[in-house]
Structures are given as structure tokens and as C-alpha cells.
PAGULUM-103234 format. One record per residue (C-alpha): z, y, x. Coordinates in steps of 0.5 Angstrom, whole numbers, padded with zeros to 4 digits, always signed. Layout:
ZYX/...
% end
This chain:
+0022-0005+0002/+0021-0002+0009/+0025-0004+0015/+0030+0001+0018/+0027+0006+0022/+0032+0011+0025/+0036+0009+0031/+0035+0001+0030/+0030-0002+0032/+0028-0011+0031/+0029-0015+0036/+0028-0023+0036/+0033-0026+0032/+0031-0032+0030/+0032-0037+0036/+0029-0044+0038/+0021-0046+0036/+0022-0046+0028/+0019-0039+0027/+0012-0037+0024/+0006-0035+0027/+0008-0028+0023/+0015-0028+0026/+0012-0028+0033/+0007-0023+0032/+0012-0018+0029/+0016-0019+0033/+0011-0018+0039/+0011-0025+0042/+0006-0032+0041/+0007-0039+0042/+0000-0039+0044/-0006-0036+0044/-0010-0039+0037/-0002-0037+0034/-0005-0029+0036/-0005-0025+0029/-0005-0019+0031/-0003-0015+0037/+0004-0011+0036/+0004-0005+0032/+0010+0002+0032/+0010+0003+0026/+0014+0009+0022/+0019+0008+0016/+0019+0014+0011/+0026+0018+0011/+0025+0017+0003/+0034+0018+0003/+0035+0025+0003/+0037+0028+0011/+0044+0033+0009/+0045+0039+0012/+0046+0046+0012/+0039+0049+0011/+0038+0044+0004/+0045+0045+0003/+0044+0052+0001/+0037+0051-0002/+0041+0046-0007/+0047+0052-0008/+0042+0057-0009/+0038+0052-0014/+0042+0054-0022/+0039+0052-0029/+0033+0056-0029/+0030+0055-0022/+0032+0047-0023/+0028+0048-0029/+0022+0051-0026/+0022+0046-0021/+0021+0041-0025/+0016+0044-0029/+0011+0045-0022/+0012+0038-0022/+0011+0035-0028/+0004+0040-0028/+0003+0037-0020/+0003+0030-0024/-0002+0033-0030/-0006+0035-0025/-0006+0029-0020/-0008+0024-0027/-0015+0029-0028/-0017+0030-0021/-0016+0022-0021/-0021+0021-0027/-0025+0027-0024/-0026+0022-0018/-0027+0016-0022/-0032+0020-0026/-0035+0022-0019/-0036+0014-0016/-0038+0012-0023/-0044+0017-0024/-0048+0016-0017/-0047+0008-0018/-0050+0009-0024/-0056+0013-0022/-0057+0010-0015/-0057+0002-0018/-0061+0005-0024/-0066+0007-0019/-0066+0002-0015/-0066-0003-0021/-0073+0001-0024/-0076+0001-0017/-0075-0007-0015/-0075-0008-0023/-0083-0006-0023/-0085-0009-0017/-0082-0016-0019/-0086-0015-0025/-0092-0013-0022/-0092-0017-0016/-0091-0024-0021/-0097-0024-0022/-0100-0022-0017/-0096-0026-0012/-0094-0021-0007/-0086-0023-0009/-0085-0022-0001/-0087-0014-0002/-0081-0014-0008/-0076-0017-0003/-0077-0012+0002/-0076-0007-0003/-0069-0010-0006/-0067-0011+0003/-0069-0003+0004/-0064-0001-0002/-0058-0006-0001/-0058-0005+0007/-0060+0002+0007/-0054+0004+0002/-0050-0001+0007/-0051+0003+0012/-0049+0009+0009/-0042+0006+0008/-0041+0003+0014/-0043+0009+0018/-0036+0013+0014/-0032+0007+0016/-0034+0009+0023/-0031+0016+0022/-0025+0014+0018/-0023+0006+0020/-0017+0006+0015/-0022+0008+0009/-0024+0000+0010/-0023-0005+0005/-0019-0003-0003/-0014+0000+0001/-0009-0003-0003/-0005-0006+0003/-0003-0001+0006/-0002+0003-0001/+0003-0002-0002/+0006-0002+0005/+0007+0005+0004/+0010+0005-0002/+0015+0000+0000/+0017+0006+0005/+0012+0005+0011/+0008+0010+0014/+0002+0008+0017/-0002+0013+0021/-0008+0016+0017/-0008+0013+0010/-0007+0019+0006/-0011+0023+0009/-0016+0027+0007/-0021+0025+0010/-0020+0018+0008/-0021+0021+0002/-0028+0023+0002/-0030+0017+0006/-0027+0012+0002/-0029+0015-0004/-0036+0017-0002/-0036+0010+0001/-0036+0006-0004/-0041+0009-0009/-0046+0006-0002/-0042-0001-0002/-0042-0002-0009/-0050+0001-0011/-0052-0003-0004/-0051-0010-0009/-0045-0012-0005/-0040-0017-0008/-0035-0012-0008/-0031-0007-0013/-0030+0000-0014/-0023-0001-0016/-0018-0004-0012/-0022+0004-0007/-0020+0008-0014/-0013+0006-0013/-0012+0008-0006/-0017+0014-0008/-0011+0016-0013/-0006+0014-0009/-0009+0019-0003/-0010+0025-0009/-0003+0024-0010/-0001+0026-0003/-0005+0031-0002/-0006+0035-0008/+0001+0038-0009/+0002+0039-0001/-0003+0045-0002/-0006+0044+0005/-0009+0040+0009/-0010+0037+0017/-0017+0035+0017/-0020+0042+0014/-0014+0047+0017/-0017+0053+0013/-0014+0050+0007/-0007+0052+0007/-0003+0055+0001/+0005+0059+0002/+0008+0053-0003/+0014+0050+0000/+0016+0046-0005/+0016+0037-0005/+0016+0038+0003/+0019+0032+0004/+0016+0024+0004/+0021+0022-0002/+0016+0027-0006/+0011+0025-0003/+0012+0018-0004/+0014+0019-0012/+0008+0023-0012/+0004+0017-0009/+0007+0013-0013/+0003+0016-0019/-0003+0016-0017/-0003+0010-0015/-0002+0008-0022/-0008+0013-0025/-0013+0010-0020/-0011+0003-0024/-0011+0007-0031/-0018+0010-0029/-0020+0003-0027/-0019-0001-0032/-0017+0004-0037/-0010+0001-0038/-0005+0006-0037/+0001+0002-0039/-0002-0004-0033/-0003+0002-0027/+0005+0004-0029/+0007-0003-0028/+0002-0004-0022/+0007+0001-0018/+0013-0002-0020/+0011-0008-0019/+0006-0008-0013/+0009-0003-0009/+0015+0002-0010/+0022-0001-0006/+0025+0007-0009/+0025+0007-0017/+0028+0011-0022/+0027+0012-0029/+0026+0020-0029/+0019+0017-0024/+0016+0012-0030/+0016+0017-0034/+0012+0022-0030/+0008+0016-0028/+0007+0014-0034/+0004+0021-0036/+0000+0021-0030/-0004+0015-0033/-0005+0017-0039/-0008+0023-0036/-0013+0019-0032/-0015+0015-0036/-0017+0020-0042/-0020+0024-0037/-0025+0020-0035/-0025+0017-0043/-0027+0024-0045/-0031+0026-0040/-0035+0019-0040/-0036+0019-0048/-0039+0025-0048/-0044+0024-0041/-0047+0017-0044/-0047+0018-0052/-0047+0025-0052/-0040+0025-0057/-0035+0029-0053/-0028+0028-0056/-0030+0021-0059/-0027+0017-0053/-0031+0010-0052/-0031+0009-0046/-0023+0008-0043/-0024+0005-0035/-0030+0004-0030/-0029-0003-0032/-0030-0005-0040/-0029-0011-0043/-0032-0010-0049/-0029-0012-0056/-0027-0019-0057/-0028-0022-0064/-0032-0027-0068/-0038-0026-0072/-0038-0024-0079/-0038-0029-0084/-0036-0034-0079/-0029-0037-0083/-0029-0043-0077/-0029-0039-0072/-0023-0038-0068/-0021-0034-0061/-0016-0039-0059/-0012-0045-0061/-0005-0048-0059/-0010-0053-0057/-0014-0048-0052/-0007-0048-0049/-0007-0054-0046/-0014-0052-0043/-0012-0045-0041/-0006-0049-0036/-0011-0054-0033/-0016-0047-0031/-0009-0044-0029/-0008-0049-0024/-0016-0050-0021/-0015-0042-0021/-0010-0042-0017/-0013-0047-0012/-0019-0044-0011/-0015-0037-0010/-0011-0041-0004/-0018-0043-0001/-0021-0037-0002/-0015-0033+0001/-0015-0038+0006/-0022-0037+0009/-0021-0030+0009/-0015-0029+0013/-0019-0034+0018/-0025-0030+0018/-0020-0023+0018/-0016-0026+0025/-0024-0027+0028/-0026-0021+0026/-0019-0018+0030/-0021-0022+0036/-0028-0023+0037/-0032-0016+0033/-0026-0010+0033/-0025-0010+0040/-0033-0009+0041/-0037-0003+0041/-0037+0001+0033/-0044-0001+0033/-0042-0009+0032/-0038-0008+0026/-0044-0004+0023/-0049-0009+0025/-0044-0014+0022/-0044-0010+0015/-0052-0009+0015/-0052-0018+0016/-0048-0018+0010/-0051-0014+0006/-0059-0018+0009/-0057-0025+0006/-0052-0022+0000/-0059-0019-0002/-0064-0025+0000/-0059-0030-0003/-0060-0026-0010/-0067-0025-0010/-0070-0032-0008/-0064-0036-0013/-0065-0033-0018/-0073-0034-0016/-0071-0041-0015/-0065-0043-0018/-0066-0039-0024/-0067-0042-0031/-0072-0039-0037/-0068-0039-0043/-0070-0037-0050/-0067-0030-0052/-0061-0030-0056/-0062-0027-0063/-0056-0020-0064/-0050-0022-0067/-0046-0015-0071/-0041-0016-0066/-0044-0016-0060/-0045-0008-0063/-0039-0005-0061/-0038+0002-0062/-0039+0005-0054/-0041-0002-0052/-0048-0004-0049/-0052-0010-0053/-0052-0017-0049/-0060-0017-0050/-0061-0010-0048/-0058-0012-0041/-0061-0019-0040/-0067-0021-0034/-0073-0023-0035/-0075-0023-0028/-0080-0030-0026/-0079-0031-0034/-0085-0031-0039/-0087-0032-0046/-0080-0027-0048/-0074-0031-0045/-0069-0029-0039/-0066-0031-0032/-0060-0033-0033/-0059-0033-0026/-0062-0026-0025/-0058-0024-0030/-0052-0025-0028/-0054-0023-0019/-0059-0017-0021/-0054-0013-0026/-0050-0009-0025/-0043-0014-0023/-0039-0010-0030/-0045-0011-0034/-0046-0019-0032/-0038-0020-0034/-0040-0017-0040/-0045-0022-0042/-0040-0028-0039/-0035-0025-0044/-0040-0024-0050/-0046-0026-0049/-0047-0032-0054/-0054-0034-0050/-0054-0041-0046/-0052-0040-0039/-0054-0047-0035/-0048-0051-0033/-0052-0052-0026/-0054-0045-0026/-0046-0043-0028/-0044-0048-0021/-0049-0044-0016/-0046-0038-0018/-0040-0039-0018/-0041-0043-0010/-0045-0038-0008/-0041-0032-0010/-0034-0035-0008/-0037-0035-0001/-0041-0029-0001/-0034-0025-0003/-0030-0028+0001/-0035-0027+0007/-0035-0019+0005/-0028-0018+0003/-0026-0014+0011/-0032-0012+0013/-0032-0005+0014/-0034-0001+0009/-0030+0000+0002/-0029-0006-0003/-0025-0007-0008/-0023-0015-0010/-0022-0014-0017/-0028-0014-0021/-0032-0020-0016/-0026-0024-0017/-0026-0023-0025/-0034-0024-0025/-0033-0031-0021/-0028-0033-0025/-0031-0031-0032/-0037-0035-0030/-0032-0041-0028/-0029-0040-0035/-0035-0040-0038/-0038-0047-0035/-0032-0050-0037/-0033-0048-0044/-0040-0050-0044/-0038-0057-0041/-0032-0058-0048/-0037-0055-0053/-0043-0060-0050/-0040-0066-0047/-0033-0066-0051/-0037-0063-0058/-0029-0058-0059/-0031-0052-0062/-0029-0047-0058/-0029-0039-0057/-0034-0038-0050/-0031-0031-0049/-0024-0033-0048/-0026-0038-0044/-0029-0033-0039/-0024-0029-0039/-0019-0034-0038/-0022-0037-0032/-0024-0029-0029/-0015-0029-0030/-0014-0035-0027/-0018-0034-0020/-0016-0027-0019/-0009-0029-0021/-0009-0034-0016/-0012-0029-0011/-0007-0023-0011/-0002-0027-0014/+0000-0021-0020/+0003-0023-0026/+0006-0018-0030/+0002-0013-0029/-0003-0016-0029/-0002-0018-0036/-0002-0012-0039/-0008-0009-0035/-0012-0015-0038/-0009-0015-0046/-0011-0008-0045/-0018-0008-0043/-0019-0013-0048/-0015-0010-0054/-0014-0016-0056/-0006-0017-0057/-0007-0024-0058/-0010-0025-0051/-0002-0024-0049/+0001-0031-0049/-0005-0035-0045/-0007-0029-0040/+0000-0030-0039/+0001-0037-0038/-0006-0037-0034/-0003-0032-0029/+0004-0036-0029/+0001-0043-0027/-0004-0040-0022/+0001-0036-0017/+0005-0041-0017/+0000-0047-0016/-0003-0041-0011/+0003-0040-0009/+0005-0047-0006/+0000-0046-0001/+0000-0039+0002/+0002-0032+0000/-0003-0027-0005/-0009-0023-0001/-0006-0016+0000/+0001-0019+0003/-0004-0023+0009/-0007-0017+0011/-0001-0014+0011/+0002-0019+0015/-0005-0018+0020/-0004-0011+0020/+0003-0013+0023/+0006-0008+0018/+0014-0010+0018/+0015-0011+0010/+0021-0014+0008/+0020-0019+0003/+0024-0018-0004/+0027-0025-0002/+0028-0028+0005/+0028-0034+0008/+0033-0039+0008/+0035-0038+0015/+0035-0030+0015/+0041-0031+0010/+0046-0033+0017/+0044-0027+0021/+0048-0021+0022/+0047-0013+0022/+0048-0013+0030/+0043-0019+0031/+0038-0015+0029/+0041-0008+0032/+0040-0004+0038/+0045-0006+0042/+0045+0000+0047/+0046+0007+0041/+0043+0013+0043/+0046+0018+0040/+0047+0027+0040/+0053+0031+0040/+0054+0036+0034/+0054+0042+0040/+0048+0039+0046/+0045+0042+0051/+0037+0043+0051/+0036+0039+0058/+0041+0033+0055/+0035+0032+0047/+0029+0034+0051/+0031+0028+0056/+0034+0023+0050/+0027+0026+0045/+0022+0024+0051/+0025+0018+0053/+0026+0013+0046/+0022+0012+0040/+0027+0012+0034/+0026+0016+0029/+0034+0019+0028/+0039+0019+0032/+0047+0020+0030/+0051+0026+0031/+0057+0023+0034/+0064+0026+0037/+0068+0021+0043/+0076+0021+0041/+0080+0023+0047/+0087+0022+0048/+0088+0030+0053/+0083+0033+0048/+0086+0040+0050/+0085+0039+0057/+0078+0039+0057/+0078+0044+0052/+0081+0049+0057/+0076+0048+0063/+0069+0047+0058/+0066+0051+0052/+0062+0045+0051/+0066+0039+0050/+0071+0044+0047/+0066+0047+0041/+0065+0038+0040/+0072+0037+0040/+0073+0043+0034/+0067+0040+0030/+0070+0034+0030/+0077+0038+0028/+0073+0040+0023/+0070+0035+0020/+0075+0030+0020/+0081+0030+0016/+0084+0023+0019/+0082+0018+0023/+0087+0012+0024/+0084+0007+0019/+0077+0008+0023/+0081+0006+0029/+0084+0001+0026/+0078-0002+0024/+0075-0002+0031/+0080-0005+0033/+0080-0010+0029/+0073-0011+0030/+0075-0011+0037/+0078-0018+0036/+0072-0021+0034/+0068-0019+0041/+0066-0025+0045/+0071-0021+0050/+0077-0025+0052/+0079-0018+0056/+0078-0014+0050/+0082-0018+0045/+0088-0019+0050/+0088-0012+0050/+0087-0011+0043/+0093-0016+0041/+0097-0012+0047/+0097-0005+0044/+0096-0008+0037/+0104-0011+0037/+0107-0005+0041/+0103+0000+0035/+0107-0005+0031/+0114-0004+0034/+0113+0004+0036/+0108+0008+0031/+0104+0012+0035/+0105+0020+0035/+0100+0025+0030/+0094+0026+0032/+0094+0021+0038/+0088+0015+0039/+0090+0009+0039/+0084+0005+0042/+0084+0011+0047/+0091+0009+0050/+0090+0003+0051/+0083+0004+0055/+0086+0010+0058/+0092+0006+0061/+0089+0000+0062/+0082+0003+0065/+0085+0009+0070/+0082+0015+0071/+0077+0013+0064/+0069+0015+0065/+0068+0022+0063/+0061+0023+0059/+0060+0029+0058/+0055+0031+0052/+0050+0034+0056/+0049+0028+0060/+0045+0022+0058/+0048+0015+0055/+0048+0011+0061/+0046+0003+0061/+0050+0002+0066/+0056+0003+0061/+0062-0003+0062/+0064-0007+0056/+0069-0002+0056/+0065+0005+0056/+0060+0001+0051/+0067+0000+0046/+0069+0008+0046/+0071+0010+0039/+0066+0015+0037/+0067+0019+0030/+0060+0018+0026/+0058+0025+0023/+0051+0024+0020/+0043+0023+0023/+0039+0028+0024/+0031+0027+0025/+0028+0027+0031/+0023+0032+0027/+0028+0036+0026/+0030+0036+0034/+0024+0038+0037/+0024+0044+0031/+0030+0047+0034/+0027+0047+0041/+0020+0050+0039/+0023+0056+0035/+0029+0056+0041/+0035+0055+0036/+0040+0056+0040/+0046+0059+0044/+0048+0060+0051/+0055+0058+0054/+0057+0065+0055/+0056+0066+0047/+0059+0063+0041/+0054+0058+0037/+0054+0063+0032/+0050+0067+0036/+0045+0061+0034/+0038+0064+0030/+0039+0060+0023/+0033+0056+0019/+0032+0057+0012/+0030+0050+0009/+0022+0053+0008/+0021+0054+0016/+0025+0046+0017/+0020+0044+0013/+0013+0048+0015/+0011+0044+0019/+0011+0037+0014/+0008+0033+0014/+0006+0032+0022/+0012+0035+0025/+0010+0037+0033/+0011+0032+0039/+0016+0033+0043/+0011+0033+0048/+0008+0039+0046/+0014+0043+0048/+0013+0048+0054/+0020+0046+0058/+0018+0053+0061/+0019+0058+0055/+0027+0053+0054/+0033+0054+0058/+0035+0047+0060/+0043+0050+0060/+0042+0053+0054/+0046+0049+0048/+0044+0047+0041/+0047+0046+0035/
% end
């Protein structure tokens, strides 16, 4: 849920030495240098609620049965239309990493084979070091023309979702950089993912498609007046952040809960269904189209995400064989806790290596962040080549088992490596480095060949340091499948410490795979949806029990230490995310602790001089339409059309304020002000002896009386800071907010009236022409104040 961002703003509410760094930084202060997260950022609230006026009020009048009917529909085929454009992407991103890897996997492959007997390995390298860092660069160099399309997106998606705006996330051009992007990172042989970017991807492809236009390439623009408004759009985000999850994993039912869970603050239940087909359009969209490329078998609908996990069953024949037991479970609560600990560490040392990048590397020229990236990717690729050289164990081939030959998924031997092996036996350490990061998670989980506990142990060390080292730089990467690889390689050394040390005859595979849930689990700290996004990509509904208690068990041990990966960033990036429960001490505060004490605020009739002076001189996002109460109402009628038209309005729209000020004075009363009170308690006892006459202002008498002459503000003047306590007290009459956006449109297309004439007069917008503009609305810096009259009135 997202703070507020209309006319109040934060202030520092907490007093004392007890605040966070976190705290600190949001709110713009620091205790000390070493506590700097991040310097201070304005960010925007979306105006998710509805702004009620009257041009949308005649679009809802003019809105009967059958256009209610077509809307929806245009909206149900927007969401269609987002679910296969986001498996058309993920079809995109899987082809090119597929033929880039390949490539490089055949060139680098030859030469290792050649050059172990000939003894030119030297050679070999520099080839895997031309690839990886070349690919790298490519990556890193889109990042410099898009700096948000860095990293897996997924903070600042669920920032977004949860009602913050933040500046070019859902832009076309991150789009294309981040997609393009990461097909480079992840055929450049870095530890990262293409999932975490495909829900960013997705998330992107929501915002836009419906919108039928675009800021970056402003050719592409299309009459369509409909979903222009960020309630819409975020509705519309929503879905394709959930189908860039169902294209990942091919779990439709996961990326819905994803969204619920992960990201929307806003939810109703007419939006799970259209997120949920959304999905389901996704992942059978990449399905249908990756079946029918790989195997040739268009309709058969083997493959359902980038990321398969294979079928997970025992052996034919094998009555002892069991994929899990109540004794497992005990197992299952011990990796759960060790998960939870390394996702503590690993997310620890990430945020020190994320406040470092903030400090030392971004402030400096661009160039450094891709000199950072090209360092990355030089020890990445020479850590895999010289240990699986070094460090790699030459194991006897693993004969077929049937169920290692699943329809649509790959033989375990047809992917093993056998670089710097002879006599027919394979690396295990090459195999799990030199492969494709899917494919070794596949051979972890099925693949019933022996990995070495110390080649097991490296890995894991290595791969941690190296992922947590990656992870900020600036290119696209995702989190997801390097942590399921690290913690499937975990799972599997411990299935290969019971089976050999403790004799238990156990299932590797679901040791794998409860060790690749536990890691992650204890890096971004998910549990509900992330349950059902493994039972999915297993189909294995037995799995359901353990995933779940592993996942319990890693956040809350995680948990004890420090929040999940996303919410990290999120906090470095400064965003002000209001968590779903607050700290002890926030449940003392008050509304007015964190409000801004001196209101700004329009007339419903104010002259141009009076908005462009409150619209170029503040930061809020709305303002509220307000009327003062005045006791000699007539008086001022007579002598000014201004006031006189405010005055009508509030005639109008108000039918009886005396409870209003009722409950002012009240609040009055408790004001630190014993004058105030006084006064209170005086004209409260004589209301009580003498009823005051119809229509007169209770609150007014008293300040007019005991206050002569009383202040007089007129609307086309700006409220002043100089106000007595007092004047900060009038009664005003609440009427609504308008946007800022809204104001600065009514002063572009001249929407107003002189004082001479009626506000009839005024030109009238329809809802399309208030809405054109969506969703980058003109500044009110870019107003030419020579075509305005500053006179004229706007109503």
C-alpha cells in the first residue's frame, strides 16, 4: 500500500534516537554517514480512487447496458491480447538464448575437446571469455540507454502495483532494453535469470498495449479513449505481471497469486478472473508455440514455461521407491532453517554490496558500471572453466532410466559434459557450470548419476558468492533460477550425505528440490505463491505438504534477521512502501502527526494568477476545492463576482453545515491553545442558552466578534504562512480534490471565463479531451503565461 500523495506529504514523525536507518533516509535525514542508504527521492502515488467530476460524470450518464457491455468486452480481449503478446516475449527471449548459448556452447565445446590433447586449454578460455564478455557488454551498454531496465524489475513492479509511481518503469523503451537485455546476460554465462525480467516484461506489456501509444516513438499513437486512467492501467499491470510469471514457470494459477500477494494493495474479484485468463493465455501461448519449434508437434503442448522441471516419479519396477516420507519431513524442517539462513546472508551481503554500488560506482561516469559488468562477467567465466578443469570429478555415465525419458523433456545423459574426462565418463562439475543454468537444475532433480559431495560443496560456495555478487549490477537479471540451481545443489549434497553416510533410502530428486525451495524461499521470503508455482512446475501434487512447510520454515528463520531481497531494494531505492503491518510504535501516531500542517487549497471559482502561483510553487499532487464560511456572506456578494460565485457554489452543494461546525469546535477544544479553547467554551455555553439564527456560523461569531475586523482572504490571493492561529482555524467547507494534472489542462486549453461574464461562459471538456493527454500530462512549466489572462477565473 502506497502513501498518500495528494496534498499531504511526511514528515518526521518519530522523535528521539530510536529510528531505523530506513526511517532516516525516507524521511531525508541520517544519523551518520555509514547509515546513508540512499539520497532522498519524490516519488508519485497513482490516483488509483476515481476523481469525480463533471465530465466523467456524464461519460457514466451516457454509459447504458450496451456500451457497459462493449467496454467490457474491449477489456477482456486487452487482457487476452496482453497473456499471448507476453508469451510471444517469452517465446522471443527463449529462442535467441537458445541460439546464442548453442553457439557458443559448439565453438567453446570444440575447442576444449581439441585443445585437451593438444594443450592449448589457454586458447579455450579466451574463447568462453570473448562470448561471455562480449554478450555482457551488449547487456550492459541497454542498461546505460535505460537505467531502470537493470536487475529483475520485480521491486519496482511491486512498488508500482502497490500504488507508486516511479518514473519510466513501464515504458516502452525499458521494454526493449530489458528484454533485449537479457537474452545477452543470460547467454553471456552469468548467474542470472530470464524470469524475474519476464515479469517486469509482462508487467510493461500490460501498461502499454491497451494504451495504444507510445512517449518514446510518438508515431505510434491511436484514437482509443478508453482505460485512460492509472486505476486501468494498473488493473491492466497487474495481469501482465502475473503472465510474465505464468510464461516463467508455466504456472498460471502461481503468477495470479503472485500478484495478489506480491504486489496489488487494490484487488477485487472481478480483476482475478481477468488475471487469471491472462495467464492461462500466456503460458499456452508460449506452450503451443515452444512444442511445435522444439519437437515439431504443433497443438501437443509439451513445454509450459521457460524454466521445466521435468516429471518427478520413481523408476518403473521399483516397489521400494518412494518420492517422500513422513520421515523426510523432519529433513525437509532442518534445510528449511539452514535455507532460511544462507537467504539471510546472501541477502545481507547483497544490500552491502548494493549501498556500495549507490555510493562508490553510480555517481561515477556510466563507463564504470560497464566496466563493473565486463569484471563480473571475466571472473564468472574463469571461475567456471579453470574449476571445472580443477576441481571437476570424471564419473562413470549413468545408464538411461524410463523415467528419465518424459515426453517433452530432455535425456539427463544427452546433456552430461565430458570436458577434461576420457575413457566415456563425465564432469560433473562442467556439467552443472558449462550448461545452460535450466538444464543443470534438471539434471540435479533427475539425473541419478553421482555428483561428488566436494564437488556439490564448491559449487554451492561458489555459486552463492558469484550470484550475490551479480545481482545489482547493471544489466537485466533475474533471481529466481540461480537461486533454485544453488539451492537444488544444496538439497542434493545432503541427499548424498543420508544415502551414503546415514545408508536412508531416499528420493534425490526431492531433496533437490526442497533445497532449491528452501534457498529461494529464504531470499525473497514468498510463501503462498510461491508454493503453488513449484507444486506447478513439478505436477507433483504430493510435493504440496513439504514445499509448503520448507517455505514456512525459511521465512520466518530469514525473517529473524532481515526482510526478503525485493523489500531491500525497495527500501534503497528509498520508495515509501507502507508495509502490511507497522511497527509498535507507529500504532501511537496520529493522522495530523504526519500531515502537512500548513493546507493549500483552491476555490471552486479561482482566478489564473492565484493556480499558476499555488501549481509553480508546491509539489502536491491534488488540492482541495474548498469554501470559507463567513458570517456577512451578502456583503461580500454585492461588491465581488468572485467571492459572490464561491459563496453560490457552496450554496449549492451544501445542504447544512451545522454538525460540521459542531465538530470543528469540538475539535477546537482539544487544540494546545488555551485561547482557542476559552473562546470554544464561551460561545459553546451561549449557543447552548440562545440557538444561533438559520444559516449563521457558529465558529464565525466567535472569531469575528472576539477578532475584529476579521482577515479577508480573497480567492484569488495565495494562503499565506503568515496566518494567526486563528486564520489557520477558519471553517472551510470541503467539496472535493482535483488533480494537479487537471489544473494545468484547464489553463492550456483556456477553460475559463472573465469577470464580466457568467461561468457559463466557460468552454466545457468532455472526459476524452481531460484524458488525452494520459499518461504524461503537461507541467505547468510548460504553460506560456503570455497566451493567460492572470484576471481571468477558472471554474
Amino acid at each position: 500500500m502506497a502513501c498518500c500523495g495528494g496534498c499531504v506529504c511526511c514528515q518526521s514523525c518519530c522523535r528521539g534516537d530510536t529510528r531505523t536507518p530506513e526511517e532516516l533516509t525516507i524521511l531525508g535525514e541520517f544519523r551518520d554517514e555509514e547509515d546513508e542508504i540512499l539520497p532522498r527521492k519524490d516519488y508519485e502515488s497513482l490516483d488509483y480512487d476515481r476523481c469525480i467530476n463533471e465530465p466523467y460524470v456524464e461519460v457514466l450518464e451516457a454509459m447504458d447496458n450496451k456500451r457497459a457491455r462493449k467496454y467490457e468486452a474491449i477489456r477482456w480481449l486487452m487482457v487476452f491480447a496482453i497473456g499471448v503478446t507476453v508469451g510471444l516475449v517469452g517465446l522471443f527471449v527463449d529462442f535467441f538464448v537458445r541460439l546464442f548459448s548453442t553457439l557458443k556452447q559448439t565453438v567453446v565445446g570444440n575447442s576444449v575437446d581439441q585443445c585437451s590433447v593438444k594443450g592449448c586449454l589457454p586458447l579455450s578460455l579466451l574463447e568462453l571469455l570473448a562470448f561471455n564478455m562480449t554478450f555482457t557488454f551488449i547487456a550492459s551498454v541497454l542498461v546505460l540507454i535505460e537505467p531502470v531496465a537493470a536487475g529483475s524489475g520485480i521491486p519496482e513492479i511491486k512498488s508500482y502495483l502497490n500504488g507508486v509511481k516511479m518514473p519510466g518503469i513501464v515504458r516502452l523503451r525499458t521494454f526493449l532494453c530489458k528484454a533485449t537485455g537479457v537474452l545477452f546476460a543470460v547467454a553471456g554465462g552469468l548467474f542470472v535469470g530470464k524470469e524475474g525480467p519476464m515479469i517486469h516484461s509482462g508487467a510493461i506489456v500490460g501498461a502499454g498495449l491497451p494504451q495504444f501509444q507510445s512517449i518514446t516513438f510518438k508515431r505510434i499513437k491511436f484514437d482509443f479513449p478508453y482505460f485512460r486512467s492509472d486505476r486501468d492501467k494498473r488493473d491492466f499491470v497487474s495481469a501482465g505481471a502475473a503472465a510474465g510469471v505464468a510464461a516463467a514457470f508455466g504456472a498460471p494459477i502461481g503468477g495470479t497469486l503472485f500478484s495478489l500477494e506480491e504486489g496489488s494493495s487494490f484487488w477485487n474479484q472481478a480483476l482475478t478472473w481477468k488475471v487469471l485468463f491472462c495467464s492461462m493465455s500466456a503460458t499456452f501461448t508460449l506452450n503451443f508455440f515452444r512444442s511445435g519449434i522444439n519437437f515439431n508437434k504443433w497443438g501437443s503442448f509439451q513445454l509450459p514455461g521457460l524454466l521445466n522441471f521435468g516429471e518427478f516419479k520413481c523408476p518403473e519396477g521399483d516397489k521400494q521407491c518412494h518420492l517422500w516420507t513422513v520421515v523426510d519431513l523432519a529433513f525437509f524442517v532442518l534445510m528449511g532453517v539452514v535455507g532460511g539462513l544462507l537467504g539471510a546472508l546472501f541477502n545481507c551481503i547483497n544490500k552491502c554490496l548494493a549501498k556500495y554500488r549507490i555510493k562508490h560506482i553510480h555517481p561515477k561516469a556510466k563507463f564504470i558500471r560497464v566496466l563493473e559488468s565486463l569484471l563480473i562477467a571475466m571472473v564468472t567465466t574463469v571461475v567456471i572453466f579453470v574449476s571445472s578443469m580443477l576441481l571437476g570429478e570424471c564419473l562413470d555415465q549413468y545408464a538411461p532410466t524410463t523415467h528419465n525419458s518424459t515426453s517433452g523433456a530432455e535425456d539427463t545423459n544427452s546433456t552430461l559434459r565430458h570436458y577434461f574426462c576420457t575413457n566415456n565418463t563425465y564432469n560433473d562439475m562442467a556439467t552443472l557450470l558449462f550448461n545452460p543454468q535450466e538444464t543443470a537444475i534438471y539434471q540435479l532433480f533427475h539425473q541419478h548419476g553421482t555428483f561428488s559431495p566436494v564437488t556439490l560443496s564448491v559449487f554451492v560456495l561458489l555459486y552463492f558468492l558469484l550470484a550475490c555478487w551479480t545481482y545489482g549490477m547493471s544489466v537485466p537479471s533475474g533471481l529466481f533460477v540461480p537461486c533454485l540451481l544453488c539451492g537444488a545443489a544444496f538439497g542434493r549434497l545432503v541427499a548424498n550425505i543420508l544415502k551414503v553416510k546415514a545408508g536412508m533410502d531416499i528420493y534425490s530428486g526431492t531433496f533437490a528440490l526442497i533445497g532449491a525451495a528452501a534457498f529461494l524461499g529464504g531470499v525473497v521470503r514468498m510463501t503462498i505463491s510461491l508454493t503453488v508455482i513449484l507444486i506447478e512446475s513439478t505436477n507433483e501434487i504430493s510435493y504440496g505438504l513439504p514445499i509448503m512447510i520448507t517455505l514456512m520454515v525459511a521465512k520466518w528463520t530469514g525473517d529473524f534477521f532481515n526482510k526478503g531481497i525485493y523489500d531491500i531494494h525497495i527500501e534503497l531505492r528509498g520508495v515509501p512502501l507502507l508495509e502490511w503491518e507497522v511497527e509498535a510504535e507507529m500504532d501511537k501516531l496520529t493522522a495530523s502527526d504526519i500531515m502537512e500542517p500548513n493546507l493549500t487549497y483552491v476555490y471552486p471559482h479561482t482566478r489564473v494568477q492565484s493556480l499558476v502561483s499555488i501549481l509553480r510553487t508546491t509539489v502536491y499532487h491534488a488540492f482541495p476545492v474548498v469554501t470559507e464560511n463567513r458570517h456577512n456572506e451578502q456583503d461580500f456578494m454585492k461588491g465581488n463576482i468572485l467571492v459572490s460565485n464561491n459563496i453560490r457554489f457552496k450554496n449549492s452543494s451544501v445542504v447544512s453545515r451545522a454538525g460540521e461546525q459542531r465538530r470543528r469546535c469540538q475539535s477546537m477544544k482539544s487544540y494546545p491553545s488555551s485561547e482557542l479553547r476559552n473562546v470554544c467554551d464561551e460561545q459553546a455555553a451561549a449557543a447552548a442558552a440562545e440557538p444561533a439564527e438559520e444559516g449563521q456560523d457558529l465558529l464565525q461569531q466567535m472569531l469575528d466578534r472576539r477578532h475584529a475586523p476579521y482577515p479577508n482572504l480573497y480567492p484569488d490571493q495565495s494562503p499565506s504562512e503568515d496566518w494567526t492561529m486563528e486564520e489557520r482555524f477558519r471553517p472551510l467547507t470541503f467539496h472535493g480534490v482535483i488533480l494537479r494534472s487537471q489544473l494545468v489542462s484547464l489553463l492550456i486549453r483556456g477553460v475559463c471565463y472573465t469577470e464580466n461574464q457568467t461561468s457559463a461562459t466557460q468552454p466545457r471538456l468532455s472526459y476524452t479531451e481531460m484524458t488525452e493527454d494520459y499518461p504524461r500530462f503537461p507541467d505547468i512549466h510548460d504553460v506560456d503565461l503570455a497566451l493567460l489572462n492572470p484576471r481571468m477565473i477558472v471554474v
